[in-house]
N, C-alpha and C positions, 0 to 999 in steps of 0.2 A: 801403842802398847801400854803397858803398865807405866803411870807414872813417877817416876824415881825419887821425885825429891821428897816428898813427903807418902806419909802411906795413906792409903782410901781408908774412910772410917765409913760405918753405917750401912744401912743394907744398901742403900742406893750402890755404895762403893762395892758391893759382894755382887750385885749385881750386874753392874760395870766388868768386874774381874770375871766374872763368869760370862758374860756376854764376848770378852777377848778371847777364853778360853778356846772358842769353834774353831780358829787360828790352827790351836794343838790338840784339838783332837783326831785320835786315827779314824781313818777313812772306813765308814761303815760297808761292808764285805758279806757277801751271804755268805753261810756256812761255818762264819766262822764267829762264835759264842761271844767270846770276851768285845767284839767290838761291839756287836749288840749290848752289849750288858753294859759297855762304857758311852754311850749315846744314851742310853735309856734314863740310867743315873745323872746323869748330865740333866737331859728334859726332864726329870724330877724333878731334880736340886733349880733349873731354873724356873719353872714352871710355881715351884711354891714360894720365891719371891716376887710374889707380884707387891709392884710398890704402896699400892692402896692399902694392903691387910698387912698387918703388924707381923713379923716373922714369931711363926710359934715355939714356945718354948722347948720341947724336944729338938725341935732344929738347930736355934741356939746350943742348947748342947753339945748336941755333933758338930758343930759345925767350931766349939771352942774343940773340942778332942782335936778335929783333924789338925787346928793350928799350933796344938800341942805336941802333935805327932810330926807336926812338918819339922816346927819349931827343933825338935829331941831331932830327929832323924838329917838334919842340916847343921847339926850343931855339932852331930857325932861324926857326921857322912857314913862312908860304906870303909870299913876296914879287914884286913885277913880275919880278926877276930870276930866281925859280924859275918863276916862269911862264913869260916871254923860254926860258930854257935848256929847259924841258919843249919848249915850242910847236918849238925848232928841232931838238930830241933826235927829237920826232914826223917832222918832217920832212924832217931827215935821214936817215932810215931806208928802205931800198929796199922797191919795190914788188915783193911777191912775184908770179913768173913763175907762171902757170898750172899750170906741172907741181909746183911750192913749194906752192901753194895743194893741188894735188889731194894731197900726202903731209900737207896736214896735217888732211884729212878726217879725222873718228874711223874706224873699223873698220867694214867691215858686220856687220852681226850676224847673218842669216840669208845664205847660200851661194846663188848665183845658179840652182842648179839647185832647191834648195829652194825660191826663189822662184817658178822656170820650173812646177815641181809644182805648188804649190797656187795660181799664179793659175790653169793649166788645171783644176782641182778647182772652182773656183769660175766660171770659164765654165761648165764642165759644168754645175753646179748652175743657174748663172743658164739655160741652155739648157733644164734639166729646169721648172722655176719656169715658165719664159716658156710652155712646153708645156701644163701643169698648168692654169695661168691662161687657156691659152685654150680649154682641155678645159670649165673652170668655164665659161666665158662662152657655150660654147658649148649646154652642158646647163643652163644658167638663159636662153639665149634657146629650146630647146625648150620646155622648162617651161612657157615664158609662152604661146607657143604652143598647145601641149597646154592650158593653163588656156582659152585664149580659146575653140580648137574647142568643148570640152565649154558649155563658156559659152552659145556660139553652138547649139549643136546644144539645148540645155536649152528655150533658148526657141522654138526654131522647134519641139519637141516640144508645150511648153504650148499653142503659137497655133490648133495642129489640133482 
């Protein structure tokens, strides 16, 4: 794990720490958003130190904020009074109006006529299938039919 006595410098070291990190991270889960979203950040953040290319400066950045943030947020920890100020920061916060909600849909991904397309593609089919299926039910109740006549006619041949 992390080594205690002294602290990692340089990207190699960010790298190192981030490479321990898989250890703690949550188990990616279909359906469920935030774990996606915390793998994907994760393969960013390591993916853009590669040790050959110089980390870039917007990263540095970020990446002095977050230890700034850890820094403030380990130094203060969690108290009634960050609780109290979160709970009323929550609550203060306006309730987004329906049309606020609808912009912040994500995107469609397929175009409503693409839609319009292939569900009538797929009626159609399901219309063809429904057909098909009763075309089958219809030449397996012959059949049984057909099987029984000859059945029938078999034995009233023998009885003569």
């Amino acid at each position: 794990m992390a080594n205690q006595q002294a602290p990692r410098r340089g990207r190699t070291a960010i790298r190192s720490i981030i490479e321990e990190m898989v250890g703690v991270l949550p188990p990616e889960k279909a359906g469920n958003p935030a774990y996606v979203r915390c793998h994907t950040i994760f393969g960013l953040l390591k993916d853009s130190l590669n040790p050959v290319k110089p980390i870039p400066e917007p990263m540095l950045i970020l990446l002095d904020e977050v230890r700034e943030a850890v820094k403030e947020a380990l130094e203060h920890s969690v108290d009634t009074d960050f609780v109290i100020k979160s709970l009323e920061d929550m609550n203060a916060a306006p309730e987004p109006t329906l049309a606020e909600k609808d912009t912040q849909r994500p995107p469609k991904i397929v175009t409503e006529t693409h839609l319009k397309h292939v569900w009538d593609e797929l009626q159609q089919t399901k219309e063809a299938n429904r057909r098909l299926s009763d075309e089958n039910n219809d030449l397996a109740l012959r059949l049984k039919r057909a099987g029984s006549e000859i059945e029938r006619l078999r034995r009233n041949r023998t009885t003569y």
